[in-house]
N, C-alpha and C positions, 0 to 999 in steps of 0.2 A: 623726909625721905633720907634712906642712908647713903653715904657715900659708895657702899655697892651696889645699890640697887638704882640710884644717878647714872653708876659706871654702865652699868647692866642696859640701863635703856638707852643710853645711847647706842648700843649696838644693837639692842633690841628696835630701834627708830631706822636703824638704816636694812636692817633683816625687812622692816614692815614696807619701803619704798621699793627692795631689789626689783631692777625691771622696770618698774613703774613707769618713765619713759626716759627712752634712749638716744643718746645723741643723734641726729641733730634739734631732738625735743620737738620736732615738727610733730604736728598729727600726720601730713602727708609722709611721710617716710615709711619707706618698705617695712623697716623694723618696727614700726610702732602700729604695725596693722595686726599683729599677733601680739596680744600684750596677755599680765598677769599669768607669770610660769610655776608661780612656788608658790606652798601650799592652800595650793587653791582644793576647797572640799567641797564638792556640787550635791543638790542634792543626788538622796538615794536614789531615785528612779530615772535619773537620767544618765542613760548607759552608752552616748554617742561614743563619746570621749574613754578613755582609760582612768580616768580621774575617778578617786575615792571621793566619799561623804565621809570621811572618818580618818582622826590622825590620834595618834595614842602615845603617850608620854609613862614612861617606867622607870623609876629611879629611885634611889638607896638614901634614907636619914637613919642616921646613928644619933639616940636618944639614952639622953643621959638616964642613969636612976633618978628617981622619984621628979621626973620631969613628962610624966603622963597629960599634964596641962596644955602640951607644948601644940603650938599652932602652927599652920602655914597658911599663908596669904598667895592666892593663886592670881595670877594679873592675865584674864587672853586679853592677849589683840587680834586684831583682823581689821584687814578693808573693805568697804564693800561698796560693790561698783554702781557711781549712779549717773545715768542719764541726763545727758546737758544738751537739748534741743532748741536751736535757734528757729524761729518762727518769725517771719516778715506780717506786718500791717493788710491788710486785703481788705474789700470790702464784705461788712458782712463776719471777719472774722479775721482767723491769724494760719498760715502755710508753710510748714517747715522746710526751712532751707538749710543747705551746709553750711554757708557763712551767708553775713548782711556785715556791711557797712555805712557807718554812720559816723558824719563828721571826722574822717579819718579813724575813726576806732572799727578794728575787725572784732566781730564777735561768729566765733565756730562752734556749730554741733560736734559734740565729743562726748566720751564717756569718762569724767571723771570717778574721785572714790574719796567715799568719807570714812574717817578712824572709828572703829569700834574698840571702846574696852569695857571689859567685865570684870570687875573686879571680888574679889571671893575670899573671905575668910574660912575656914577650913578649921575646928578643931582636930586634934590627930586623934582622938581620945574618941570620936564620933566614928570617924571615915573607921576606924580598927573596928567597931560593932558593924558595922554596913552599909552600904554604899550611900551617897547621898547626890543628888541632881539637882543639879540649877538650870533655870532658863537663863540662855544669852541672847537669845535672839533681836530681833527688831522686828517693828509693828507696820514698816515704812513709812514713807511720808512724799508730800508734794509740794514746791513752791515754784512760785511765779513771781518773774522780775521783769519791767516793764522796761523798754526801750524808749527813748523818747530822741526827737531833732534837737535843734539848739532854739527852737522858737515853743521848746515844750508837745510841739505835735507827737502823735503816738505811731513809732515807726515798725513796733515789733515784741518783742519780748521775747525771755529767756526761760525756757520752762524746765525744773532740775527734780528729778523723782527717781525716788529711791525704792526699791518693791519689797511686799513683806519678807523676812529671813527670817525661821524657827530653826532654831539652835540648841542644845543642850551639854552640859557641862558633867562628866560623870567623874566623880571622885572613889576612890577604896583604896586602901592600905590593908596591909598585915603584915604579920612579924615573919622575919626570918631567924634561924635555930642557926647560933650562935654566939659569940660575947659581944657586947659594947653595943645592947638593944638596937641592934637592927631592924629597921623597917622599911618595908617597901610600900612604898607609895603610887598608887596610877593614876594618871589625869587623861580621861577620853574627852575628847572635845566633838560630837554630831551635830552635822548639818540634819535637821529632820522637816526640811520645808516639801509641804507637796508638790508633785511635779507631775503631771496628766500630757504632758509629749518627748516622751524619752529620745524624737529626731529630730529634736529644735536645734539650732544652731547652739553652738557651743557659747559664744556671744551674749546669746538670750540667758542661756543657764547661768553663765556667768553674775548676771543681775541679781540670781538669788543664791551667792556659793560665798562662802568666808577666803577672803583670798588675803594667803601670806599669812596664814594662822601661826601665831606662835603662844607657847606660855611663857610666863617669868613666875619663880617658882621664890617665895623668903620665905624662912625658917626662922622660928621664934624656939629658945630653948630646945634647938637640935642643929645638928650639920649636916649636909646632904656630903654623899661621898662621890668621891671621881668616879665615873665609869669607863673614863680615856684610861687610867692610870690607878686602877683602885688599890687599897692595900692587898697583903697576901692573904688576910683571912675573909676580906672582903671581895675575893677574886670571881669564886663561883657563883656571890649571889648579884653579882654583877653582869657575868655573863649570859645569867637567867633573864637577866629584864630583857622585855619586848617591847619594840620602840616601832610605831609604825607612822613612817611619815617624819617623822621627827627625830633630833639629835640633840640630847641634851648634855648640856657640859656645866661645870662651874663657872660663875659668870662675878663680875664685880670685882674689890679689891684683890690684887694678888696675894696669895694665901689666908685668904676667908675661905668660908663654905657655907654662908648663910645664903647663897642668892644663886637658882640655877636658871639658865636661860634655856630652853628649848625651841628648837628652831626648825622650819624645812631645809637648812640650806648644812653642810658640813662645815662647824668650827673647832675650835680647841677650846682647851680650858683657860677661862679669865680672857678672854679676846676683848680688844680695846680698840678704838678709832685712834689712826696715829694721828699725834697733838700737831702735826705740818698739813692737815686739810684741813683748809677755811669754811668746807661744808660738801654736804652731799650732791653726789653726781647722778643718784640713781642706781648705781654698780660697785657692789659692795668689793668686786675684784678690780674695781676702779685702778687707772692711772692718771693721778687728779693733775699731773703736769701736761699730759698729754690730752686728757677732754679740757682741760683750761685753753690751751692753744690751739684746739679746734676749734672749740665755741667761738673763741675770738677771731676767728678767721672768718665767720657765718657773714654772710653780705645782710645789708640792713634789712632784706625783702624776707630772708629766712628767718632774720630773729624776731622781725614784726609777726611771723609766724608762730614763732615758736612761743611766743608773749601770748598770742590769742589763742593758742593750744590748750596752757593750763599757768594757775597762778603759781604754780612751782616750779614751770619751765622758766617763766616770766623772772623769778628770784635767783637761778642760776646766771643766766642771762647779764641779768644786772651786779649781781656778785661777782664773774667771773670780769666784764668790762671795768670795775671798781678796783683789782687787785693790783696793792701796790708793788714793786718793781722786786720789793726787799722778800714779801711774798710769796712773789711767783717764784724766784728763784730758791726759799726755800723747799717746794714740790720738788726741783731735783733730783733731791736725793739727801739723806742725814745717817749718821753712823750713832745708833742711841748708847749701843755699849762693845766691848771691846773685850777680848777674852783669849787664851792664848789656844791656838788652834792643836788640835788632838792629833798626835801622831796615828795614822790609820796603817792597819796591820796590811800586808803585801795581799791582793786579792787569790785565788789562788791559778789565776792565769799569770799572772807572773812570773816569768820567767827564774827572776830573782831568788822565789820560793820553791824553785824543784832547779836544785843543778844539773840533772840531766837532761835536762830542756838548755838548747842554747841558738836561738833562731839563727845568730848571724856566724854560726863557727857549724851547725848542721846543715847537711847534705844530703841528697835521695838522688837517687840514679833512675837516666831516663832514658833508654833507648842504648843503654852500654855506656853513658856519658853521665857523669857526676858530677850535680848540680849543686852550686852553694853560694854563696854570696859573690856578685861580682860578674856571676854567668850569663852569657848571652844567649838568648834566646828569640824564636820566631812563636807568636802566640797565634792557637790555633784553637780558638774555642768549643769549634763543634766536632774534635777531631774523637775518632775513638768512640768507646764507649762514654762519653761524656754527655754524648748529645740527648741523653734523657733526664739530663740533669741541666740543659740549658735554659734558663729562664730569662736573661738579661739582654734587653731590646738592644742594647749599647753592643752585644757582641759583634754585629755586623761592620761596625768601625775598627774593631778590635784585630779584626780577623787579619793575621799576615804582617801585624806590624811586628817592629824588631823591639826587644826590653831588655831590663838589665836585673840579674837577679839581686835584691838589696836584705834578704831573710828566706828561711825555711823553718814554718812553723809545722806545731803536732798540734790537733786539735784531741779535744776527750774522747773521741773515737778513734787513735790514734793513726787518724787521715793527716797527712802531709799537704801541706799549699803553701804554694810558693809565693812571695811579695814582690813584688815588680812594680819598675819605672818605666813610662816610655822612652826611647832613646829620643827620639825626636819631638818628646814634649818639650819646650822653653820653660815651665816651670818644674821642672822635675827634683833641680836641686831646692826647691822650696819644699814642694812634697817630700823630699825624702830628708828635709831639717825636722818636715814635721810628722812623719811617720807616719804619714798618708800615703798608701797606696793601693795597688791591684789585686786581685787576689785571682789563684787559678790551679786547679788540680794539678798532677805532674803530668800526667795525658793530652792537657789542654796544651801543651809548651812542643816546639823542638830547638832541639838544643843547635846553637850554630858556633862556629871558630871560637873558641874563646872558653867552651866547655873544659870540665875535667876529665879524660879517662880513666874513668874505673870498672872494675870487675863483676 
């Protein structure tokens, strides 16, 4: 394996768990009663949900001359959800229950999920004549795990089945009319399992849907091109690909192009796990400092929970209680590199940028009295014609109190509103170090002692 195709799955490993379960890794938990949110493809016939049977992958290799040989190696993955039924002892047979315990061990009904990958050679030389289809699917399967006392008696068992999944893999390319052999490549990925009750629970469907489908995409004698960032001659046939369900970017070493990851979720190009998480949470938007010190905070009844939920909950669990001091502390926070920051050009509300704009030196006249920084004023929100422009629950506190005028702004519609403090707020000289204030048409105001006479 190459080292960007290493790089590539490890993000393509944490794209395949997003969600999978959420803190606090309990199966009882609110969260983890709606599970498997991303690309999940059910089948066609079941129309409960919004959810597609179908994700479609569109993206650009630039192939060298006389490199017509050139292959790609397509990798899906997907989860698929299987059935983990706890059954107690009975006479006569076995009775599913939510959980049994036995000698201190909990064992819970839950729906686990096993990894599917398909893995696919692709000449490009083939797919450019027409289309070619592979089966992904699964055949399902069923086992049984026996429960037993500590005297060997038969107390129950664990029954785990998976149901059958018909899948299909659709490959085509063709050239695009340009320099630097351009080709475009699709990868359809179909759910095509039958399905005879389009109002089953979502749950049920779930059992036979690809969840979290992604591709990983390597290129033998060619390079796939950005589609975040493509060149200029490669712009338009970039912005032709159709991408459904999925986001493909360059994935692996920084500046390669032999490996694209496609995913349900939005990344950028070359996305990596930062090197300071000791391992996955689940949440690819994770803050691994903050689920470490939550896990660790779980009382020993939850984590005993969360251990008999799943054996992944079980490994965080014990990884997070494991981490050493030097560790944890690195989660924090790390500065990887250092760059001298860009001077940013003035917005064009800036004052700065139009000197005829000058908030604290402009004035608007209110009633014969001319208002500018320093004025005092009675705030009257619903006075006037204002009051169809009143939307602010807060006005009723507002109304009659006395302020101080600290700016008069022009907005783009060259409407004037005035900045105000309250007089009798105690933090007002805070608010106005930080140029936090009120805002209020000139109708909303009267002007009181302390006004300017003008004309």
């Amino acid at each position: 394996m190459t080292m960007s195709m290493r790089i590539a799955r490890e993000v393509a490993d944490a794209v395949l768990y997003e969600g999978y379960l959420l803190y606090p890794y309990r199966a009882s938990a609110t969260k983890n009663q709606a599970r498997w949110q991303f690309g999940v493809l059910v089948p066609p016939a079941y129309t409960a949900t919004a959810e597609h049977p179908v994700c479609q992958t569109e993206c650009l290799l630039e192939v060298a001359p006389g490199a017509e040989d050139a292959v790609v190696r397509i990798d899906l993955r997907f989860l698929q959800v299987r059935s983990r039924t706890v059954e107690r002892a009975e006479a006569g047979g076995h009775r599913p229950v939510p959980a049994l315990e036995i000698a201190g061990q909990t064992y819970l009904t839950f729906d686990e999920a096993v990894e599917r990958e398909r893995d696919t050679v692709v000449a490009l030389e083939e797919v450019l004549a027409a289309e070619r289809t592979y089966d992904v699917g699964h055949p399902g399967a069923r086992a049984v795990e026996p429960l037993t006392g500590p005297g060997g008696e038969p107390l129950g068992r664990i029954v785990r089945e998976d149901r059958r999944l018909d899948a299909v893999l659709r490959v085509r390319a063709e050239r695009v009319d340009g320099p630097y052999g351009l080709v475009k490549l699709r990868v359809r990925v179909e759910n095509t399992t039958d399905w005879d009750d389009p109002d089953a629970s979502r749950d049920d469907a779930l059992h036979c849907s690809l969840i979290a489908a992604h591709t990983l995409l390597e290129a033998g004698s060619a390079a796939f091109v950005s589609l975040l960032d493509p060149p200029a001659w490669a712009a338009a046939a970039a912005a032709a690909c159709e991408n459904l369900r999925t986001w493909p970017v360059l994935a692996g070493e920084p500046g390669r192009r032999d490996v694209m990851l496609s995913a349900p979720i939005i990344l950028y190009d070359h996305p990596s796990i930062a090197r300071e998480s000791p391992g996955d949470l689940f949440d690819a938007t994770e803050i691994d400092e903050l689920l470490s010190l939550r896990t660790l905070a779980l009382t020993e009844a939850e984590k005993r929970e969360a251990r008999a939920t799943d054996p992944r909950a079980a490994e965080i669990i014990d990884r997070v209680g494991d981490l050493p001091a030097e560790v944890l502390e690195r989660l924090h926070g790390a500065v990887h590199r250092l760059h001298p920051a860009a001077q940013a050009a003035p917005p064009w509300w800036d004052p700065g940028s139009d000197r005829s704009v000058s908030p604290e030196s402009d004035s608007v006249v209110v009633d014969g009295v001319t208002l500018a920084r320093g004025s005092a004023v009675r705030l009257l929100p619903a006075r006037g014609g204002s009051r169809a422009r009143r939307a602010d629950a807060h006005d009723m506190f507002l109304a009659g109190r006395r302020a101080t005028v600290e700016a008069v702004f022009l907005d783009v519609d060259g409407e004037r509103h005035l900045a105000v403090t309250l007089d009798d707020d105690p933090g007002a000289d805070l608010l106005r170090e930080q140029g936090r204030f009120l805002y209020f048409a000139p109708d909303e105001v009267e002007p009181l002692a302390g006004g300017q006479e003008g004309g």
